[in-house]
C-alpha positions in Angstrom: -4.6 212.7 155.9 -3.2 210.3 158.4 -0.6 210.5 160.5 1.9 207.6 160.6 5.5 207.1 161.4 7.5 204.5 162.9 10.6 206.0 165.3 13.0 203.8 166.9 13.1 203.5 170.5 16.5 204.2 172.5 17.8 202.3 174.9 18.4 203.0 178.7 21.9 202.9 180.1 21.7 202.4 183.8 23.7 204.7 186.2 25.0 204.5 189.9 26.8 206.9 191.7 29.4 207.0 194.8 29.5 209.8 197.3 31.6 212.5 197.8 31.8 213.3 201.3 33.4 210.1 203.0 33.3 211.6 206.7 31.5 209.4 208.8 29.0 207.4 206.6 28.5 204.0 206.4 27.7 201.7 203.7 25.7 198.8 201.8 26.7 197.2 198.6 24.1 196.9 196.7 23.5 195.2 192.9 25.7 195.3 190.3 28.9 196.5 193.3 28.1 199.8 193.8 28.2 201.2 197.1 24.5 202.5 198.9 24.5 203.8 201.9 22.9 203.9 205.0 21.7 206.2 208.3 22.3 204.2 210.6 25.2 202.6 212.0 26.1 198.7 212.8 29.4 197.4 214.5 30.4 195.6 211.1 33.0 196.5 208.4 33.5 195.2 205.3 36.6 195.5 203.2 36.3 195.0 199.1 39.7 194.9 197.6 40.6 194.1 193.7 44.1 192.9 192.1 45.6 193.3 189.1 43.8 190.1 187.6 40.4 191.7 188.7 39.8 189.4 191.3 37.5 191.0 194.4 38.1 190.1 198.0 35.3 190.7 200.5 37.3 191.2 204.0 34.9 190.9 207.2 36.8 192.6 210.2 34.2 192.4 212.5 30.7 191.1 213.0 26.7 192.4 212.7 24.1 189.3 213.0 23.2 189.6 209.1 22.8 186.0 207.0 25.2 184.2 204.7 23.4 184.8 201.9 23.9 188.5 202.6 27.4 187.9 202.3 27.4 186.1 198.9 25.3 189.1 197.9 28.3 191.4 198.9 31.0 189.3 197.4 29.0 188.6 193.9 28.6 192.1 194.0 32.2 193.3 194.2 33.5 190.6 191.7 31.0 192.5 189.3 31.8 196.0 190.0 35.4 196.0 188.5 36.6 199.7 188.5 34.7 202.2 189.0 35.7 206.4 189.0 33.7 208.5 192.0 31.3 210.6 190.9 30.8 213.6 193.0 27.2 214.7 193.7 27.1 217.6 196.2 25.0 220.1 196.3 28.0 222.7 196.5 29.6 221.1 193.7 33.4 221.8 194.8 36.2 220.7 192.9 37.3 217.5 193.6 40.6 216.5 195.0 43.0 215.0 191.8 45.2 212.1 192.4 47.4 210.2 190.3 47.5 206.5 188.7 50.0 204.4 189.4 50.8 201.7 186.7 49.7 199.5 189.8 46.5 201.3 189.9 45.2 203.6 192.6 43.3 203.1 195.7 40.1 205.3 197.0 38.2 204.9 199.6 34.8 206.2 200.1 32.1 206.2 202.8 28.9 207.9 203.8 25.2 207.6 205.1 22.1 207.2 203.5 18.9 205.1 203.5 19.4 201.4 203.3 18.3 199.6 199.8 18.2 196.0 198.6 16.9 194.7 201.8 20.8 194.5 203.2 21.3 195.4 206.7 23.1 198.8 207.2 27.3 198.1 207.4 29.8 200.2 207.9 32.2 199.7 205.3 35.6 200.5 203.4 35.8 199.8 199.9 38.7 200.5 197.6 38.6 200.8 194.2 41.1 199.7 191.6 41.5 202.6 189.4 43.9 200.8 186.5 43.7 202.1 183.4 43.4 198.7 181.9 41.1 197.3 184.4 37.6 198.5 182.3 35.7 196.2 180.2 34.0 197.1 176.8 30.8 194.8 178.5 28.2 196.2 176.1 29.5 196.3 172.9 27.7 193.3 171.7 24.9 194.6 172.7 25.0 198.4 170.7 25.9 196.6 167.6 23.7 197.9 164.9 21.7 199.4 167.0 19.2 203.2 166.6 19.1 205.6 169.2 17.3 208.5 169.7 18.6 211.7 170.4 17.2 213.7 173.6 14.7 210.8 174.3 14.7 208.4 177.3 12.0 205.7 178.9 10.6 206.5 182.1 13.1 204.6 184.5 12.9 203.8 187.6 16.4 204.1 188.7 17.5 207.3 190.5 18.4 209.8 188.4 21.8 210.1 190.5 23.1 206.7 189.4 26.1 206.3 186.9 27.3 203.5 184.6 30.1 201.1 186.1 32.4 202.1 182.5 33.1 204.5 184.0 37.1 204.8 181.8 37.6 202.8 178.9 40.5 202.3 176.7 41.5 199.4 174.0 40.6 196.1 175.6 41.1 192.3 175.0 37.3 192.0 175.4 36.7 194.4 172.4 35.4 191.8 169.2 36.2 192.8 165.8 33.7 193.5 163.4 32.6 189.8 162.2 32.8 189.3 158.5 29.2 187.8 157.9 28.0 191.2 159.8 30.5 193.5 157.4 28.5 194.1 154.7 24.9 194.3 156.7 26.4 196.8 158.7 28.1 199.2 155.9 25.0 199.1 154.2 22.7 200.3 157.0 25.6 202.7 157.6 25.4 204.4 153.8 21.6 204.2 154.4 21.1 206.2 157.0 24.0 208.8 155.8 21.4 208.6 152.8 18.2 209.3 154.6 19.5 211.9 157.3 16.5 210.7 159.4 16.1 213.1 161.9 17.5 212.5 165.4 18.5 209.1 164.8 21.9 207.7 166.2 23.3 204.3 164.7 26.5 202.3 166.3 27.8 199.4 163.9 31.0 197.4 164.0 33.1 197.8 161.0 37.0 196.9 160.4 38.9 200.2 159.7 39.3 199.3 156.0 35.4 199.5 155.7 35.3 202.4 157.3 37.2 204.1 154.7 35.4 202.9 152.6 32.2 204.1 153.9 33.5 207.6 154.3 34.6 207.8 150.9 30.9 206.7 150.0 29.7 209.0 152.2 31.9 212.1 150.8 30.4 211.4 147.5 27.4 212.0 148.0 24.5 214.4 145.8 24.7 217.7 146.9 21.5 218.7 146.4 20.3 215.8 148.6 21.6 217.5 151.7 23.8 215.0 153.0 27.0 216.5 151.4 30.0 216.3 154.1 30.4 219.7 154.5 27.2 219.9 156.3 27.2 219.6 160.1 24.6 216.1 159.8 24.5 213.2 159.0 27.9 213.5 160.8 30.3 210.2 160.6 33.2 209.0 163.2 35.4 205.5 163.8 36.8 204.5 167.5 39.4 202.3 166.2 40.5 200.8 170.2 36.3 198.9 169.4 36.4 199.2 165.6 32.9 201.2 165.7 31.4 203.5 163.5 28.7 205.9 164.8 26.6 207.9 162.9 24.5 210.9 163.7 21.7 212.2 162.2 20.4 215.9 162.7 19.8 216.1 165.9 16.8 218.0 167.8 16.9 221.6 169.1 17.3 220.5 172.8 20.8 219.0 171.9 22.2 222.1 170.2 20.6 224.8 172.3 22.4 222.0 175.3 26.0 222.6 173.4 25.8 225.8 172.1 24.8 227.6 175.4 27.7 226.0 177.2 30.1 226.9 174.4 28.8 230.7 174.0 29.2 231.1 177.8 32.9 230.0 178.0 34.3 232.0 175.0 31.8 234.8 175.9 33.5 235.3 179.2 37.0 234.1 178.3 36.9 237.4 176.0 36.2 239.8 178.0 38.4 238.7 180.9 41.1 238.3 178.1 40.6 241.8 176.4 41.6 243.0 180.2 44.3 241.2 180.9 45.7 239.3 178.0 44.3 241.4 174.4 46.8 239.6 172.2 45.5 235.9 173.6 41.5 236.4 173.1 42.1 235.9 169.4 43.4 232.4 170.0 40.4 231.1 171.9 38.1 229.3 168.7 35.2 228.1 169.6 34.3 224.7 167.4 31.8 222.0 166.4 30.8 219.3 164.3 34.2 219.1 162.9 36.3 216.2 161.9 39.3 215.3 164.3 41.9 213.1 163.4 45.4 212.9 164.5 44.7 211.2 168.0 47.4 208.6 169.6 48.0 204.9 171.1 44.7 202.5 170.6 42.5 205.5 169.4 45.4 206.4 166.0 42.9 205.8 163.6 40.0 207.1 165.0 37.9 210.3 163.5 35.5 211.8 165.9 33.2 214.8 165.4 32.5 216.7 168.5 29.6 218.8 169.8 31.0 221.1 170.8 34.5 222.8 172.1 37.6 224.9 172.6 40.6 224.6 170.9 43.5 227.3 171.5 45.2 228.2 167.8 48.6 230.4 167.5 51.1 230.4 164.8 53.1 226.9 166.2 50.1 225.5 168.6 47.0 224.2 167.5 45.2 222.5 170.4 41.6 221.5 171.6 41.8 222.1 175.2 38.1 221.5 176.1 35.2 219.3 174.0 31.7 219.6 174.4 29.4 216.1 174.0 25.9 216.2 174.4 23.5 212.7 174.0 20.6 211.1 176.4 21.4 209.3 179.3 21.0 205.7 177.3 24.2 206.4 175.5 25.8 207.4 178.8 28.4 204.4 178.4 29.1 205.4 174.8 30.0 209.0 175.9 32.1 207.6 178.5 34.3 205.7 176.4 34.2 209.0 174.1 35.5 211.1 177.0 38.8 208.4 177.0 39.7 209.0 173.3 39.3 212.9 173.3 41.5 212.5 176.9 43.9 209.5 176.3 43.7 210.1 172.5 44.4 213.8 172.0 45.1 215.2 175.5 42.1 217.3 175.8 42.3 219.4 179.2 38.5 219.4 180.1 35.7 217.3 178.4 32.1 218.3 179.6 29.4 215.6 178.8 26.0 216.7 179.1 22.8 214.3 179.6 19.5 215.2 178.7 16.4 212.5 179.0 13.2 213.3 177.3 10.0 210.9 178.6 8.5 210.0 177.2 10.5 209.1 173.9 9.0 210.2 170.9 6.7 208.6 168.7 5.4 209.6 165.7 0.9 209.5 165.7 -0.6 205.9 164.9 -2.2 205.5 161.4 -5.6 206.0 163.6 -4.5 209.5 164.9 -7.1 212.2 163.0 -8.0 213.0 160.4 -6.9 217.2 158.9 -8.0 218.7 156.0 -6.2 221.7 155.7 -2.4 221.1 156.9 -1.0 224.8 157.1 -4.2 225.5 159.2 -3.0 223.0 161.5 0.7 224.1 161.8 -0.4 227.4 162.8 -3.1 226.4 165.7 -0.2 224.1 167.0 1.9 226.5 166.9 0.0 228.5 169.1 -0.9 225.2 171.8 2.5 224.9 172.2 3.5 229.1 172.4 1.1 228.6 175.9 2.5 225.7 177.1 5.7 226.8 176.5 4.6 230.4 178.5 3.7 228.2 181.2 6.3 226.4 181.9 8.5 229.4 181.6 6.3 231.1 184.2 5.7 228.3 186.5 9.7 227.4 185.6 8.5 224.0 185.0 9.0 221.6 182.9 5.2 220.0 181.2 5.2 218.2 178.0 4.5 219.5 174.9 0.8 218.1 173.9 -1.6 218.8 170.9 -4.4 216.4 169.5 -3.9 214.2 172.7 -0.1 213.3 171.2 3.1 214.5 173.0 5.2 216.1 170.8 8.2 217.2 173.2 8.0 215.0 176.4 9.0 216.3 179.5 12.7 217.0 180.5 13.4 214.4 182.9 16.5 213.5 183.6 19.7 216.8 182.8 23.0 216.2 184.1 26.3 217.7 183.5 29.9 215.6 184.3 33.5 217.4 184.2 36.2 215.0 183.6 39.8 215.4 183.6 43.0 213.3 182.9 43.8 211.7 186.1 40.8 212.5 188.3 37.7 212.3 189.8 35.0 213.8 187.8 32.4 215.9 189.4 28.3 215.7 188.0 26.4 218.7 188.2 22.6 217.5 188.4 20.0 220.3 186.6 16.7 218.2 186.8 15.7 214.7 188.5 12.8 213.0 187.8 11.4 215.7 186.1 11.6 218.3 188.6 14.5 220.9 188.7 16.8 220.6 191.4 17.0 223.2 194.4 20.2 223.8 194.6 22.1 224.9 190.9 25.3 225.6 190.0 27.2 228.7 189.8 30.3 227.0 188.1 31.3 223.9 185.9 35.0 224.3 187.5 36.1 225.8 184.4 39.3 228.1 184.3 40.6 230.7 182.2 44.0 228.5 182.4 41.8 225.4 180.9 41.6 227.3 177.7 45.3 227.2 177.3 48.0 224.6 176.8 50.1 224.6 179.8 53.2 226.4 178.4 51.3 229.0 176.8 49.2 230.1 179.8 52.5 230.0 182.2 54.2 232.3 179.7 50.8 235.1 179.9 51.5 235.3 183.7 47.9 236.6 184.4 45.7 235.7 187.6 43.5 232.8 187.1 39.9 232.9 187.6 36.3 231.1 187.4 34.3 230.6 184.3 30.9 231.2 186.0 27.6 229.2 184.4 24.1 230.2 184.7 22.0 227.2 185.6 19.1 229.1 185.5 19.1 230.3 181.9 20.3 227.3 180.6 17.6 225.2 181.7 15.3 227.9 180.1 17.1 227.5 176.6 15.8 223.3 177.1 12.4 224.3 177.7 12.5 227.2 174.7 14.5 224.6 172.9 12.2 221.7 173.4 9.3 223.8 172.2 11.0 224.3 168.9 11.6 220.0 168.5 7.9 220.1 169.2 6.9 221.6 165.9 9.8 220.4 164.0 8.6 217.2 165.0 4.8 218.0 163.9 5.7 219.7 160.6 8.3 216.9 160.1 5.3 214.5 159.9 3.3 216.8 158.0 5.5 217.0 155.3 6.1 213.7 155.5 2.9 212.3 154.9 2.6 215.0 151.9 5.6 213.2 150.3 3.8 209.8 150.8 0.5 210.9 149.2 2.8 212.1 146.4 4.7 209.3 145.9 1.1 207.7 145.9 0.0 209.5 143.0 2.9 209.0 141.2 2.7 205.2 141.8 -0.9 205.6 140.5 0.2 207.1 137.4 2.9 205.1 137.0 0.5 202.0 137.0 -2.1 203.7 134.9 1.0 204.0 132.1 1.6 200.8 132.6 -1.8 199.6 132.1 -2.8 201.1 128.9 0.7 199.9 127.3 0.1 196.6 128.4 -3.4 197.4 126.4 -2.0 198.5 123.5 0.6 195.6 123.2 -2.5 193.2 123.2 -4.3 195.1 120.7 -1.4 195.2 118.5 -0.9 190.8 118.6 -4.4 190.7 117.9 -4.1 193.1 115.1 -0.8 190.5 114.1 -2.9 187.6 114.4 -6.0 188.7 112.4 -3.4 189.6 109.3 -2.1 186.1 109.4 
């Protein structure tokens, strides 16, 4: 039988990055605003200041022979960069330093040494950054509108895999479009038919007015049972920002993005109880771990928005009921998306902690071409595949790499190549954890996300246990493991997935083949019987 398929392809979110040790580095702006930097050192500094209206100011103190077109460069640059959060990227990975925001908005400055890019000479320079709440644009929301992505899949990019998105925060802006009418009812309906299908690993992002969206949940809570889409399930999962007035929904999602949430959330409970059972016994049995479920109840621009997280924490008592720490897990194309996410678990509900996690499969999946070969005996196949992709998997466990998944000359589980993990908190600078870049694991993992014991808690509650704080510790190591192990198993989902697939089509085949054969001989038998009519008269 042949092999055919159409997925939809993802697209890439780009990412930059700012450093995190600002001792005696020196700088070049490149594209887009973002600061590069550079080894060596030149006599020039170059200020880059925003106001309140989000107007950039390039500030020249002093003087390197570099051209005026350079300089244009460096001011187009800034007046595009608008605010952007540091992300740390150390290979210690140490807490970083929290500051407030004023209603003004805060100033940071950062500085440091690396090669020179974009062909501009090599500047020392001092650039603060307007941290205002208010000061983020929603730039790509025109662009996600009804829109698929693909769950743990990326394109081979070449960006480095240390970049970030400039949204870096985003809250309810002037920017932000309502959902158009004409687009209303387009959108709702590829909404309900996706709920319908439950297409694996399949992410959709429409714009819908909240009045639709309730709509479209109620459709969606009516749903057959028996077709597998009932609410109560953890996928197709549905959720509404209401500060952009989008709906997002989720298909089920492959093996490398649960075994990516639930080894995170087994660790932090995991060692939360046992440290608990020492110190605190009567608190352990308020630390729930949660996921997939439906949140309402958040505040300001986000008050009518349901969300659905991966994964997370939330401390329950007879009078609190809190989620102190949320889990979201999606591939780096959607990194923008997860961003703004991060502001209405954060702004929304006062979440302590969120922990997004990026993982980039390349290259994105495909199903076979209608000229991919030819099998005769299906459960034959699943079992020799199974086997191919038991030794690769060996392999890479062995060799702790990370090879793609191949059978019949078609990739079935790409390689991992891009995993990330980003801490945030309210009011400060988030810290990134880098696991692999460019496909190779990096050589210095972390011990730690910066998680607490006292995260776990609202603030009251853990002053009034009056235990001694400490680290929750991570395992980089296993975790990556679980991707590779993880991946294997979306590898012959994905090949199964097909196979049944294309035994439905050749079903609904024959039943089209039947169904025209009926057809045929009553159309026969209708003519015979007017003949019969005629002949009597």
């Amino acid at each position: 039988m042949s092999l055919s398929r159409a997925m939809l392809v993802s697209r890439r979110t780009s990412l930059a990055v700012a450093s995190q040790n600002p001792n005696d580095r020196h700088m070049n702006k490149g594209p887009g605003g973002f600061a590069q930097f550079s080894r060596t050192s030149t006599p020039c500094c170059i200020s880059v200041s925003q106001s309140p209206t989000r107007q950039a100011r390039l500030h020249i103190t002093s003087w390197t022979p570099f051209t005026e077109n350079t300089i244009h460069k460096q001011l187009a640059a800034a007046r595009a960069s608008r605010s952007v959060a540091q992300i740390h990227t150390s290979v210690n990975h140490s807490t970083a330093k929290e500051y407030e925001r004023k209603p003004t908005g805060n100033v940071v400055e950062a500085a440091g040494k690396r090669k020179a890019v974009y062909d501009i000479p090599a500047i020392s320079l001092t650039r603060e950054i307007d941290l205002k709440r208010n000061s983020t644009p929603s730039s790509d929301q025109s662009e996600e509108q009804g829109k698929h992505f693909k769950l743990d899949s990326s394109r081979d990019s070449t960006l480095p895999a240390t970049e970030i998105s400039s949204t870096m925060s985003f809250t309810e802006s002037k920017d932000a479009s309502p959902a158009r009418e004409d687009n209303t009812d387009s959108n709702y309906n590829k909404a309900l038919a996706l709920l319908r299908s439950n297409t694996p690993e399949q992410i959709l992002d429409i714009k819908l007015p909240y009045s639709k969206y309730l709509q479209l949940e109620k459709a969606f809570s009516r749903l057959n049972p028996e077709s597998g889409t009932i609410a109560e399930k953890s996928y197709p999962s549905l959720s509404y920002d209401s500060g952009t007035e989008t709906v997002t929904v989720v298909t089920v999602p492959g093996n490398v993005h649960e075994a990516g949430v639930y080894q995170i959330n087994h660790d932090i409970i995991g060692y939360a109880d046992n440290y608990l059972s020492t110190y605190s016994p009567q608190s352990k049995n308020s630390m729930v771990p949660f996921g997939s479920t439906t949140t309402r109840g958040f505040h300001g621009p986000f008050a009518k928005s349901v969300k659905q997280p991966d994964g997370g924490v939330r401390y329950i008592t007879g009078k609190d009921d809190m989620v102190t720490v949320v889990i979201e897990v999606g591939a780096s194309e959607r990194y923008t998306k997860l961003c703004r996410d991060k502001d209405i678990w954060i702004d929304g509900l006062g979440v302590k902690v969120f922990i997004l996690v990026c993982i980039s499969e390349s290259p994105q999946f495909k199903m076979p071409s209608a000229e991919y070969e030819h099998i005769e005996d299906s459960e034959a196949e699943v079992i020799l595949m199974k086997e191919s992709m038991a030794a690769t998997l060996e392999s890479n466990l062995l060799l702790n790499s990370i090879a793609p998944f191949v059978y019949r000359r078609h990739k079935w589980g790409g390689q991992l190549r891009t995993a990330f993990i980003e801490v945030w908190r309210p009011d400060s600078i988030p810290i990134r954890y880098d696991l692999i870049q460019n496909g190779d694991t990096c050589d210095h993992l972390p011990t730690t996300l910066g998680l607490h014991i006292s995260d776990l808690f609202p603030d009251d509650a853990w002053e009034a246990t009056d235990i001694p704080n400490r680290d929750i510790p991570f395992d980089a190591r296993r975790y990556l493991k679980t991707l590779m192990v993880a991946m294997n198993g979306t590898a012959k989902d994905r090949f199964e997935d097909q196979e049944e697939e294309e035994d439905q089509e050749q079903e609904e085949y024959q039943e089209q083949e039947e169904y025209q054969e009926k057809e045929e001989e009553q159309e026969q038998e209708e003519e015979e019987l007017e003949e019969e009519e005629d002949d009597e008269e």
